[in-house]
N, CA, C and O of each residue as an XYZ file, in Angstrom:
804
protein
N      75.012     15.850    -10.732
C      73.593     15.637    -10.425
C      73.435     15.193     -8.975
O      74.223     14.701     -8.168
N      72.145     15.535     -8.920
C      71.872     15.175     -7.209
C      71.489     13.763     -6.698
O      70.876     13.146     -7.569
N      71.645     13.145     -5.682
C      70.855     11.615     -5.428
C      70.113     11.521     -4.614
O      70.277     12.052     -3.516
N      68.953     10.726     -4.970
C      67.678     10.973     -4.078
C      67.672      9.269     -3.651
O      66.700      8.597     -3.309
N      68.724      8.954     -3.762
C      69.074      7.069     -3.122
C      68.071      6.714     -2.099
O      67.855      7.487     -1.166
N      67.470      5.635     -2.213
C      66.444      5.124     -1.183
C      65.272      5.845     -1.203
O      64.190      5.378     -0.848
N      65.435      6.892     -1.577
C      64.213      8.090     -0.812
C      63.048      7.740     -1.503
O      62.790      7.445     -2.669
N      62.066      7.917      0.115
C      60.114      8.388     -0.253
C      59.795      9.488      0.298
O      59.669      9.684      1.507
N      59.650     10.260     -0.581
C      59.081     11.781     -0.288
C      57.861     11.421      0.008
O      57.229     10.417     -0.320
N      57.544     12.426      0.733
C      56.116     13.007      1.337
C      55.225     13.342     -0.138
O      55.840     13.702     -1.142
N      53.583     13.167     -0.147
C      52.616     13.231     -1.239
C      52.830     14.680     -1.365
O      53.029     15.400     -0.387
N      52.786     15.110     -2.604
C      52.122     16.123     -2.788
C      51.199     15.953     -3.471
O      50.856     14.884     -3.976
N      50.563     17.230     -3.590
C      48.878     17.510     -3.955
C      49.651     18.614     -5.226
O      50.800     19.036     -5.351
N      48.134     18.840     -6.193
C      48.439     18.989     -8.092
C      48.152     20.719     -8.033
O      47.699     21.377     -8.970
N      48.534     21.237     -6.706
C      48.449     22.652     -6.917
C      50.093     23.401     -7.234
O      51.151     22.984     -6.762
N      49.968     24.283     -7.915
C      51.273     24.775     -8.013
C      52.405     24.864     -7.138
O      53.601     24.670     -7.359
N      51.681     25.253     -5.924
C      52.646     26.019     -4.798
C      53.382     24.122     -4.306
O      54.488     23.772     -3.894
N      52.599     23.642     -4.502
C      53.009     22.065     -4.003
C      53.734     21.359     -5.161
O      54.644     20.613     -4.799
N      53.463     21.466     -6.752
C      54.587     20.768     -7.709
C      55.568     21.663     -7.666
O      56.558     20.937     -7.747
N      55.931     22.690     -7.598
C      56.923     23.692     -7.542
C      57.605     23.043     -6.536
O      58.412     22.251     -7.022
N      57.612     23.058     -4.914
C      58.192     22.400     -3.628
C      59.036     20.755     -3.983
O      60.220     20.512     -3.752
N      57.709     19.520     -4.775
C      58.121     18.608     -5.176
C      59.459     18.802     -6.744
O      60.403     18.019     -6.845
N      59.262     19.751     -7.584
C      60.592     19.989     -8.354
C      61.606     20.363     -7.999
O      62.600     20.164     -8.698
N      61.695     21.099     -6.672
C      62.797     21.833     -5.924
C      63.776     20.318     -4.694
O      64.773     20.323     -3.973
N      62.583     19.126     -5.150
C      63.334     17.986     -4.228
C      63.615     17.112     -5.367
O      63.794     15.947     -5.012
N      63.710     17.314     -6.629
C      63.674     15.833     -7.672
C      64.993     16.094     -8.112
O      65.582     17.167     -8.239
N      65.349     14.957     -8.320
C      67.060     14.677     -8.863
C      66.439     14.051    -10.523
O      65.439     13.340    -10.614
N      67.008     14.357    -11.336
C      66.701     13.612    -12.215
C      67.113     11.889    -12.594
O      68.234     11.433    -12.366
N      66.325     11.325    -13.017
C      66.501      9.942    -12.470
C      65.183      9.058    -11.617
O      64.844      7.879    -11.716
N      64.768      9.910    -10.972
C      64.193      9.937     -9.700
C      62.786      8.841    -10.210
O      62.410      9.062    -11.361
N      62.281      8.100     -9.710
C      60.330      7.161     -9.488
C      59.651      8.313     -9.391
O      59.878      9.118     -8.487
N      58.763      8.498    -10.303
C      57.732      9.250     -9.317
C      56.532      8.372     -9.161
O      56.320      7.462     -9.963
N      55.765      8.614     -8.180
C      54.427      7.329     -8.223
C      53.007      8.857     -7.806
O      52.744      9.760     -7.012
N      52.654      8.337     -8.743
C      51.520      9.056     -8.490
C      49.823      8.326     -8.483
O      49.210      7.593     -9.258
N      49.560      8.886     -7.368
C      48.355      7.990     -6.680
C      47.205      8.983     -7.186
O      46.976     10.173     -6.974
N      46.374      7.661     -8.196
C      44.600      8.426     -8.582
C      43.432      7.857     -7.314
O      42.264      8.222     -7.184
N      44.214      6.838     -6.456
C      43.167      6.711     -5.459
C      42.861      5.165     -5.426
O      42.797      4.512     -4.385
N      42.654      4.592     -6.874
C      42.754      3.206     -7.259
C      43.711      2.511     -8.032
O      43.511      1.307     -8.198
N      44.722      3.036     -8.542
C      46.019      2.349     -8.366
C      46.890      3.037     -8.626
O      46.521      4.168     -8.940
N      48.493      2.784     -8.653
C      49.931      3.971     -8.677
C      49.900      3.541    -10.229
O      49.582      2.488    -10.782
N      50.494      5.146    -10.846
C      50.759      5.037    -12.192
C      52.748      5.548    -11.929
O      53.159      5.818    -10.800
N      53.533      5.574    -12.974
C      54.973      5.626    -12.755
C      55.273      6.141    -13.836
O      54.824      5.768    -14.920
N      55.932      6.900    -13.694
C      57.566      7.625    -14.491
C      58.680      8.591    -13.924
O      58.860      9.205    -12.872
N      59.167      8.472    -14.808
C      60.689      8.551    -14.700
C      61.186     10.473    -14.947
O      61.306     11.046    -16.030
N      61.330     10.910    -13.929
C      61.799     12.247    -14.215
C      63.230     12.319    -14.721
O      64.242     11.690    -14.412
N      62.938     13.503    -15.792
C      64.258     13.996    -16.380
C      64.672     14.861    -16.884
O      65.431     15.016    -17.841
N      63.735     16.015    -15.673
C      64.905     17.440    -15.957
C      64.368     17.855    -17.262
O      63.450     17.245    -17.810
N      65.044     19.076    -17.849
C      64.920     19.873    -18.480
C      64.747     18.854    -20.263
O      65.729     18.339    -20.797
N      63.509     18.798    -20.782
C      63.400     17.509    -21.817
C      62.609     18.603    -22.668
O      61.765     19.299    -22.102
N      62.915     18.774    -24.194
C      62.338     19.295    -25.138
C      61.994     20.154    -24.681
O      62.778     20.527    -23.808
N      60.804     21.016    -24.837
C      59.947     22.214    -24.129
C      60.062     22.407    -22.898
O      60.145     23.588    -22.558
N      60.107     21.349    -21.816
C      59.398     21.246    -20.464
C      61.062     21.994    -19.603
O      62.259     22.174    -19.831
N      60.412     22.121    -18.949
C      61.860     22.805    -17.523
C      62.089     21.379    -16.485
O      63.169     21.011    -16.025
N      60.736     20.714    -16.277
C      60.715     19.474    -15.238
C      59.957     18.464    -16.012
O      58.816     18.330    -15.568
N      60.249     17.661    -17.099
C      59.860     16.446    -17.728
C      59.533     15.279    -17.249
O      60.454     15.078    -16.458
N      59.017     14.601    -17.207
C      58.495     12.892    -16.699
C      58.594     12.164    -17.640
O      58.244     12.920    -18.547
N      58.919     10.818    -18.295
C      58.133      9.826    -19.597
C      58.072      8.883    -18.425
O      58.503      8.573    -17.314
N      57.086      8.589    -19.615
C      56.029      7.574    -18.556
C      55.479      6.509    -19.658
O      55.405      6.931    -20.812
N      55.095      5.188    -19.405
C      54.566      4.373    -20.265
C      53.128      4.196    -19.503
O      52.792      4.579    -18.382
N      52.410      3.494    -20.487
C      50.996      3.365    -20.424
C      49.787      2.979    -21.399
O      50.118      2.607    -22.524
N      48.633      3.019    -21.142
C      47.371      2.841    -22.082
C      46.619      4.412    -22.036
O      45.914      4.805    -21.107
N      46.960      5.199    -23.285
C      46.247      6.443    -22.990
C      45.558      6.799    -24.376
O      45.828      6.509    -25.542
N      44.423      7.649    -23.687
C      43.578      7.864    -24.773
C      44.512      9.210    -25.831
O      45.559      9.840    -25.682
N      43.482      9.154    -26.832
C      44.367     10.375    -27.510
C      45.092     11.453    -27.391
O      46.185     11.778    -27.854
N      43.871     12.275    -26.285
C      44.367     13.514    -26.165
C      45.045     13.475    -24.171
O      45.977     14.222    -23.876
N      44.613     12.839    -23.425
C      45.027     12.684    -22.459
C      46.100     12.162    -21.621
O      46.305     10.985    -21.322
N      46.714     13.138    -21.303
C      47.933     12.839    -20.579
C      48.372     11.456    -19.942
O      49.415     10.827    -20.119
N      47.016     11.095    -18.962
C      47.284      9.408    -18.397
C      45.820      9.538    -18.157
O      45.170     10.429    -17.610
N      45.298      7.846    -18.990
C      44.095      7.722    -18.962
C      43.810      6.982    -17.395
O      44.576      6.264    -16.752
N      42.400      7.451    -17.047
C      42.145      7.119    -15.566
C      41.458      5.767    -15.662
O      41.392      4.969    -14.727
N      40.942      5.578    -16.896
C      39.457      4.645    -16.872
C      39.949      3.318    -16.535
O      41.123      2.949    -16.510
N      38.786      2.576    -16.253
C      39.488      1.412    -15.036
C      39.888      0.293    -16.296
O      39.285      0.469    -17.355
N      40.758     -0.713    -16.239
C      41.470     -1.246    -17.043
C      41.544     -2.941    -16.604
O      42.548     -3.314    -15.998
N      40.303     -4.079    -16.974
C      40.153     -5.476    -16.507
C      40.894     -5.915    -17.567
O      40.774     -5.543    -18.734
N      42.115     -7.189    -16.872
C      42.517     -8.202    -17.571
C      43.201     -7.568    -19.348
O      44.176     -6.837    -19.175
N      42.943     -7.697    -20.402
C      43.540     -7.305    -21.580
C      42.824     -6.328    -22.291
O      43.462     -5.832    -23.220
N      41.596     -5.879    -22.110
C      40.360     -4.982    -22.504
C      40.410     -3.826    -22.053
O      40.073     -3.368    -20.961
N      41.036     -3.170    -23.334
C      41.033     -1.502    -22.972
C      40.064     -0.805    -23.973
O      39.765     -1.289    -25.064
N      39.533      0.562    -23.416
C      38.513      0.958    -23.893
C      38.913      1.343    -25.693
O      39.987      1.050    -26.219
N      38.090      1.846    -26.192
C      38.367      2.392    -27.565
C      38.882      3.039    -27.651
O      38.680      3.869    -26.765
N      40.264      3.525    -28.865
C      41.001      4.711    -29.005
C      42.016      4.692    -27.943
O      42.505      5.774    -27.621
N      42.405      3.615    -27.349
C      43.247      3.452    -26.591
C      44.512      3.092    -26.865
O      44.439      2.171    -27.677
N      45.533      3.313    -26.637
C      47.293      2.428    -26.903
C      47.960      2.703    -26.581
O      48.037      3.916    -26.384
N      48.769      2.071    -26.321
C      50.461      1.856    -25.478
C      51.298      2.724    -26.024
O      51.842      2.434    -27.089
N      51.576      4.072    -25.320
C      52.699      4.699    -25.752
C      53.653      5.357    -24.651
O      53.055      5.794    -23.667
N      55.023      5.494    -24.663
C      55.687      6.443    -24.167
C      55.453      7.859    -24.486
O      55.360      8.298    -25.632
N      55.330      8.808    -22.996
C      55.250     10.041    -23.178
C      55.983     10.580    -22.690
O      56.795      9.911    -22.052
N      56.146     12.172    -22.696
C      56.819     12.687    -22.024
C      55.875     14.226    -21.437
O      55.460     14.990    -22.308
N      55.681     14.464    -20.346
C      54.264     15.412    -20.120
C      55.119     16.009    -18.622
O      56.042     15.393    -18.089
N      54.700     16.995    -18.257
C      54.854     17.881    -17.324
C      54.359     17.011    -16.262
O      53.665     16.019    -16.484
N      54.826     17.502    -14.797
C      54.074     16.782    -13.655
C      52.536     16.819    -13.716
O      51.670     15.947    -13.793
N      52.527     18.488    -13.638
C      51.209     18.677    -13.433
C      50.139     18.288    -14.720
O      48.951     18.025    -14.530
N      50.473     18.297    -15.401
C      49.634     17.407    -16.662
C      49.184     16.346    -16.677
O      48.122     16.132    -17.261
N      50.045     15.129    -15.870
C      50.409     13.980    -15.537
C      48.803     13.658    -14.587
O      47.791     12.964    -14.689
N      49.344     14.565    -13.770
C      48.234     14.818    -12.452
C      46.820     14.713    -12.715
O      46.111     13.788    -12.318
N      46.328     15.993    -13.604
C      45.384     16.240    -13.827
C      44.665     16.882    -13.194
O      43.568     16.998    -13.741
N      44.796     17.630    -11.797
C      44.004     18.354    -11.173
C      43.693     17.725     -9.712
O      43.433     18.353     -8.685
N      43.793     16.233     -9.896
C      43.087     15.751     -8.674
C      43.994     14.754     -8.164
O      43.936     14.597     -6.944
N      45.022     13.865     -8.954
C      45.864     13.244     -7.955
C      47.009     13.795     -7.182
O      47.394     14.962     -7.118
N      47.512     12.650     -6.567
C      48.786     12.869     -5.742
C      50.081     12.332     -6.378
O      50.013     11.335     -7.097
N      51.574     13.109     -6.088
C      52.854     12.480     -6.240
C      53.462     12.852     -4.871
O      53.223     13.548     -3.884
N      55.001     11.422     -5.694
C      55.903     11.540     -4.515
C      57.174     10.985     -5.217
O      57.136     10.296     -6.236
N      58.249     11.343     -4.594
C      59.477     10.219     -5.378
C      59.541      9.022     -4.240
O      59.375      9.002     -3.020
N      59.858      8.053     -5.223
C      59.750      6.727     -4.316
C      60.723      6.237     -5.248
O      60.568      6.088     -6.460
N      62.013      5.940     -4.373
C      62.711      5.344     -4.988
C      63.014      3.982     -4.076
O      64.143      3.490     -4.059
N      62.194      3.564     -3.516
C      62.430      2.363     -2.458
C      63.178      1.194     -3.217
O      64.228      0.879     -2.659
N      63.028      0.835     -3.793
C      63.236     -0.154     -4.418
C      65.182      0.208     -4.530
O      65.614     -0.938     -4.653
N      65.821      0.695     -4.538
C      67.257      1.191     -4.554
C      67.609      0.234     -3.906
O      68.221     -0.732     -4.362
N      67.078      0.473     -2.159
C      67.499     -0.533     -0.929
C      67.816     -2.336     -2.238
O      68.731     -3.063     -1.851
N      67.488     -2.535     -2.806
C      66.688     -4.430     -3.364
C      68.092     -4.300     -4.436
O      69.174     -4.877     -4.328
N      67.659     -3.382     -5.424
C      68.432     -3.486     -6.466
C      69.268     -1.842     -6.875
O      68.729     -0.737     -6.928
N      71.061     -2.277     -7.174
C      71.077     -0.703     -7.405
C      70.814      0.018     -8.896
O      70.620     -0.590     -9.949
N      70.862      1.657     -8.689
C      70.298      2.571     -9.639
C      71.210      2.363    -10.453
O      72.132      1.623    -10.110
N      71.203      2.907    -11.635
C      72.165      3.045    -12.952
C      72.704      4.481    -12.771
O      71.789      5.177    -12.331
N      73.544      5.006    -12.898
C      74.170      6.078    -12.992
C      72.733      7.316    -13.748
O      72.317      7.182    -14.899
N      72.192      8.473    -12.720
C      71.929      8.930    -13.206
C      71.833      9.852    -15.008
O      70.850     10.339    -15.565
N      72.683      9.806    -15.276
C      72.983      9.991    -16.515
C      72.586      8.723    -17.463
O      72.323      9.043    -18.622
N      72.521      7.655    -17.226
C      72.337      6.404    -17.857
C      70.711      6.151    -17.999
O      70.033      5.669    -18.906
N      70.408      6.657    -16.777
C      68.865      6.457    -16.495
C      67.831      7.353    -17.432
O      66.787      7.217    -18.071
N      68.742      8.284    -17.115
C      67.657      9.812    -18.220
C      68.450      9.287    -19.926
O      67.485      9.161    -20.680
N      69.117      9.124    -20.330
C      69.794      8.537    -21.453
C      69.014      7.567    -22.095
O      68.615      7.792    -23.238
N      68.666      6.230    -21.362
C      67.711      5.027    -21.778
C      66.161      5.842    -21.369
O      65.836      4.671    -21.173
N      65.485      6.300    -21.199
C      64.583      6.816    -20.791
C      64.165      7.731    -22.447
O      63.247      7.529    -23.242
N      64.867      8.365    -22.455
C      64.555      9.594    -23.726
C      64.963      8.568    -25.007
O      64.313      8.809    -26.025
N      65.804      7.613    -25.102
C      66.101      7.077    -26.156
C      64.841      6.486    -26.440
O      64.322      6.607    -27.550
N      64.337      5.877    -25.545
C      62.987      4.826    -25.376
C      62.022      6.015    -26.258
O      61.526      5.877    -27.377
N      61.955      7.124    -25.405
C      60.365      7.956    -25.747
C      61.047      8.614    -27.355
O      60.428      8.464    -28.408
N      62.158      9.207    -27.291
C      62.672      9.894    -28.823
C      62.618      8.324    -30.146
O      62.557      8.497    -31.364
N      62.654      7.176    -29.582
C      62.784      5.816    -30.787
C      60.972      5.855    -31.123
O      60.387      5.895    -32.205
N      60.596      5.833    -30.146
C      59.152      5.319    -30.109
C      59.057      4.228    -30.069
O      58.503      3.628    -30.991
N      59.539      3.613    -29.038
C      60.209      2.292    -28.962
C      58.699      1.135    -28.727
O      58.042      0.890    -27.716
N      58.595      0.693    -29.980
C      57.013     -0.281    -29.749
C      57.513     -1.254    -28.532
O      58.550     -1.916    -28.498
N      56.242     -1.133    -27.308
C      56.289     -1.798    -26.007
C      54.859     -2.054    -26.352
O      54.125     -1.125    -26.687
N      54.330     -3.634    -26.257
C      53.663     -3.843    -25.955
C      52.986     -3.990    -24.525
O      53.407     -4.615    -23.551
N      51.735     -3.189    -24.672
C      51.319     -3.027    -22.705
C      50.389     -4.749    -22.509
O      49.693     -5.462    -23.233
N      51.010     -4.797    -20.836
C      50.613     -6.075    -20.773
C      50.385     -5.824    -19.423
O      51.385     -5.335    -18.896
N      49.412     -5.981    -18.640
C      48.632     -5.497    -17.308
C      49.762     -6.059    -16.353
O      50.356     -5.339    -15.550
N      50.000     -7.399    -16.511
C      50.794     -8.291    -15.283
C      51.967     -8.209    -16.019
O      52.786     -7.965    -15.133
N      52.616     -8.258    -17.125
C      53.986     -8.504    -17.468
C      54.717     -7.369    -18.320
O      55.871     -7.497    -18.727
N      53.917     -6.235    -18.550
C      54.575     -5.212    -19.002
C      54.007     -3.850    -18.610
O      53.406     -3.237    -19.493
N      54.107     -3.352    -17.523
C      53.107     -2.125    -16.895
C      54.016     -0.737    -17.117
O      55.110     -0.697    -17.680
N      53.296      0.381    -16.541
C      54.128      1.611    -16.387
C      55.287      1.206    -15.375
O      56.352      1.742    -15.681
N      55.363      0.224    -14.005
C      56.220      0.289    -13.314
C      57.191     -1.137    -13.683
O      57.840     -1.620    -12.754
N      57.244     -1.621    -14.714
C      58.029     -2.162    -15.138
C      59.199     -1.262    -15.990
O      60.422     -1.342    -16.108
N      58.250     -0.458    -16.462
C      59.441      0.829    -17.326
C      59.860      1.328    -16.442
O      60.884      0.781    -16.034
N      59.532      2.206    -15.876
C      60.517      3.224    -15.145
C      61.809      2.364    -14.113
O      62.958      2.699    -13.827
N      60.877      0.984    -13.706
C      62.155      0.198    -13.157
C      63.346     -0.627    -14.656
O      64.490     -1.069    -14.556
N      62.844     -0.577    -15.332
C      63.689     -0.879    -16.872
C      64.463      0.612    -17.073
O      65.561      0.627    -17.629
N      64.132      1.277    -16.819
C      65.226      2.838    -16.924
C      66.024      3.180    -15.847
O      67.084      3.786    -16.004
N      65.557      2.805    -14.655
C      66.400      3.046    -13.713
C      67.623      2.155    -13.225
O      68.794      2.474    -13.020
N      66.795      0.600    -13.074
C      67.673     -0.464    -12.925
C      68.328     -1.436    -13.869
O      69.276     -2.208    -13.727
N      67.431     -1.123    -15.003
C      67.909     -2.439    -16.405
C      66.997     -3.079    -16.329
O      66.598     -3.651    -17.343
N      66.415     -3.207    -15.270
C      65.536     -4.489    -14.824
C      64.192     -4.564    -14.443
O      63.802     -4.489    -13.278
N      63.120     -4.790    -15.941
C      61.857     -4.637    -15.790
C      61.033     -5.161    -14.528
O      60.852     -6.376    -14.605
N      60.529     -4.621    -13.477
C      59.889     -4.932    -12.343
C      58.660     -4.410    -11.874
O      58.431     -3.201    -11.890
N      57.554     -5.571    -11.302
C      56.124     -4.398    -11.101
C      55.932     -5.437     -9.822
O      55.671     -6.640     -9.856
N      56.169     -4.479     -8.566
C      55.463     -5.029     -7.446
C      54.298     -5.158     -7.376
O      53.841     -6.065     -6.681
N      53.243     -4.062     -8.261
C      51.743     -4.316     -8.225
C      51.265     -5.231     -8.693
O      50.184     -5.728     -8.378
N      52.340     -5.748     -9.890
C      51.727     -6.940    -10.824
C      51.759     -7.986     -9.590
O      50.687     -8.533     -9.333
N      52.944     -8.332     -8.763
C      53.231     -9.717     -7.986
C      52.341     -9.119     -6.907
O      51.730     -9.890     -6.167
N      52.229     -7.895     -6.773
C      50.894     -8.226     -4.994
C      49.572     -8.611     -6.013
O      48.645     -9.168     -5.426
N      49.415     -8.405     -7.278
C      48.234     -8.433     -7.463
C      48.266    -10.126     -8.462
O      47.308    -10.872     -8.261
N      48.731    -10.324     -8.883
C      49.070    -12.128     -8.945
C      49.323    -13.247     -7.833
O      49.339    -14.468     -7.994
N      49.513    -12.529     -6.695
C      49.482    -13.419     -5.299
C      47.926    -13.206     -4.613
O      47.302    -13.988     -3.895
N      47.536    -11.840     -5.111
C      45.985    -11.914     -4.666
C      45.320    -12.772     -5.467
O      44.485    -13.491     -4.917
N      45.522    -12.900     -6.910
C      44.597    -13.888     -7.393
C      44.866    -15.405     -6.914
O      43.899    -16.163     -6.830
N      46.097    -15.838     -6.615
C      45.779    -16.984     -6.395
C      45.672    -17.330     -4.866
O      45.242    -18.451     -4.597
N      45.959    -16.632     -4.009
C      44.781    -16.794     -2.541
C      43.434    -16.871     -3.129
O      42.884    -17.973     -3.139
N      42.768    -15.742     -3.669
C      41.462    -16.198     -3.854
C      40.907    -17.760     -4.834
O      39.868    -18.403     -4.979
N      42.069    -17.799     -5.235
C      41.890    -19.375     -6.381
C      41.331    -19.892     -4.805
O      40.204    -20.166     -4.390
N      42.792    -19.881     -4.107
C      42.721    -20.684     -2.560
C      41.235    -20.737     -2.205
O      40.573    -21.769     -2.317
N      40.563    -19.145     -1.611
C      39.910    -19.379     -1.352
C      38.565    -19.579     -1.730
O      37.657    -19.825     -0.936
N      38.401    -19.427     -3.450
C      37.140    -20.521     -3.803
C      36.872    -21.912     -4.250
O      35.835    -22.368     -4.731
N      38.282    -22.645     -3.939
C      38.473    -23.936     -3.900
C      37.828    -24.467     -2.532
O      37.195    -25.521     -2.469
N      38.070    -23.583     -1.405
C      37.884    -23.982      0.046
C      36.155    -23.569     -0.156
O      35.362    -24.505     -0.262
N      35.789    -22.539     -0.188
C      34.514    -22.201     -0.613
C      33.615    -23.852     -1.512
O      32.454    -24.136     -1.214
N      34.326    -24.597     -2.420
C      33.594    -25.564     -2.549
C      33.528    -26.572     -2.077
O      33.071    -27.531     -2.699
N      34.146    -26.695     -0.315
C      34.449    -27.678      0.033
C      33.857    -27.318      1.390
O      34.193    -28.083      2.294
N      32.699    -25.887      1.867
C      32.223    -26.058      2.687
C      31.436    -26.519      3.321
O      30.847    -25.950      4.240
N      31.258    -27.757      2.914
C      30.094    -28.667      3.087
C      30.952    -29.274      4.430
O      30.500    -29.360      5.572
N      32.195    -29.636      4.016
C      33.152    -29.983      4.993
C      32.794    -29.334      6.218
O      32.065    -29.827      7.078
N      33.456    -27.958      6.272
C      33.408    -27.099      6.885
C      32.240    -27.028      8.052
O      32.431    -26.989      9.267
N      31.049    -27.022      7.390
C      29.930    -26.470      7.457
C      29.817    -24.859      7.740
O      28.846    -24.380      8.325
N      30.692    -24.237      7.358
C      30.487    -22.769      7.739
C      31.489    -21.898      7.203
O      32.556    -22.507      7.119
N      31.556    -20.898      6.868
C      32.799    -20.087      6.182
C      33.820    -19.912      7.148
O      33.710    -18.979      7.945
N      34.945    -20.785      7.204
C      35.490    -21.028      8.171
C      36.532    -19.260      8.668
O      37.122    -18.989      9.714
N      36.405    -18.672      7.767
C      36.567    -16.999      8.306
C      35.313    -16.750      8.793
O      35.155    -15.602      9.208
N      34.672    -17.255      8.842
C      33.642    -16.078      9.167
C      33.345    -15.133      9.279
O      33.175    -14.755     10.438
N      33.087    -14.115      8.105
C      32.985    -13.339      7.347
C      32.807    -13.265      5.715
O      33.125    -14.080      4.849
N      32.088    -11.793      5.610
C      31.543    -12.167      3.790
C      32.891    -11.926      3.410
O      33.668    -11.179      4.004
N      33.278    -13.007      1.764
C      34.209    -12.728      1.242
C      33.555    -11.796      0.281
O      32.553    -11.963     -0.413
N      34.543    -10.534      0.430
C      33.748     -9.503     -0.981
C      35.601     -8.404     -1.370
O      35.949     -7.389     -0.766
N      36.233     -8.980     -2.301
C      37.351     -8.697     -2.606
C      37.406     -8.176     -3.110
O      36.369     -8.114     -3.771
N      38.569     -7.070     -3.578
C      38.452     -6.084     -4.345
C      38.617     -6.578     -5.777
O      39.137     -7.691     -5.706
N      38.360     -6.172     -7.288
C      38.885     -6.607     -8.121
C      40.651     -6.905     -7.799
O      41.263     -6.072     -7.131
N      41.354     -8.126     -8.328
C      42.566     -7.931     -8.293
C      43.232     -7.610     -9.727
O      44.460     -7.527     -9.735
N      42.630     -7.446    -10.783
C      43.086     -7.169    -11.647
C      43.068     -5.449    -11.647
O      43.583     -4.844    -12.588
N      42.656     -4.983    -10.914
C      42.673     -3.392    -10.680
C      44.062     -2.725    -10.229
O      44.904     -3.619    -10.304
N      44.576     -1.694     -9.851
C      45.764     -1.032     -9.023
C      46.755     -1.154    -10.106
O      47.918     -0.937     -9.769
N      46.505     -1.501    -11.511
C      47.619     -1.915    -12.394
C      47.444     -0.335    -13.091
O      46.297      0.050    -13.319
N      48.827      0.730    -13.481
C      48.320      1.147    -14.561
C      49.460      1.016    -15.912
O      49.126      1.379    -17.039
């Protein structure tokens, strides 16, 4: 098998001529991160899987019939007909027409990979068991799996950038009640933040 060690590919876009180019660079094993615009969703490519020629499983909150649900997802409240399952779906399925992928295996540099073979092995065992994972926004995400298949070792950078955003803002509406002190928003500027419970999928 091939190694795509360290590597961040360039985005592609959900047209053929462009997932075709991105399958002709994937090692199996490989991150893929695919961007809807408001946050990265993750799985784990692996090659030739049941039906498919280029397979992904992927964990998540998805509606019935849909590949990866888009709808926005606050704190523990997911919409109706919703639940946590491992899949296994084509790139372009994954996609849907309108996002972007890439392999991102950055994270290699921090911690190392498992023997390709090991990676696609725990990966299919997971999606062929139906292995009950409870989804948990900050402590059990899609990019905790695919880093649990690749490295052993469940990990979500979005969860920790997005748990360090909440508590700056703790920071800064503690300081916010103390501008009397101040007398003035000592940034000066409106605070208007993005949800931080968002970018999770």
């Amino acid at each position: 098998m091939g190694n795509n060690f360290g590597v961040i590919g360039a985005w592609h876009k959900p047209s053929l001529s462009d997932i075709r180019a991105l399958e002709d660079e994937l090692c199996p094993g490989d991150r893929l991160e695919i961007d809807n615009g408001i946050y990265a969703h993750w799985g784990i490519y692996v090659g030739r899987y049941q039906h498919m020629e280029h397979a992904v499983i992927h964990f998540g909150m998805f509606d019935k019939r849909a590949a990866f649900s888009k709808k926005k997802i606050s704190g523990s409240a997911f919409a109706a007909g919703q639940k946590p399952e491992i899949r296994a779906n084509t790139i372009g399925k994954i996609l849907g027409g309108s996002d972007k992928v890439r392999i991102n295996n950055s994270r290699d540099e921090q911690v190392k990979p498992l023997d390709p073979d090991v990676i696609i092995k725990v990966a299919k065992e997971l999606h062929q068991n139906k292995t009950p994972i409870n989804y948990d926004l900050f402590n059990y995400n899609c990019e905790h799996f695919v880093n649990l298949c690749r490295y052993d070792k469940p990990h979500s950078d979005q969860s920790t950038d997005a748990l360090l955003t909440i508590g700056v803002l703790g920071l800064i509406g503690a300081g916010a009640g103390r501008r009397g002190i101040w007398g003035s928003d000592p940034f000066n500027q409106p605070l208007t933040p993005r949800d931080p419970t968002m970018g999770i999928s």
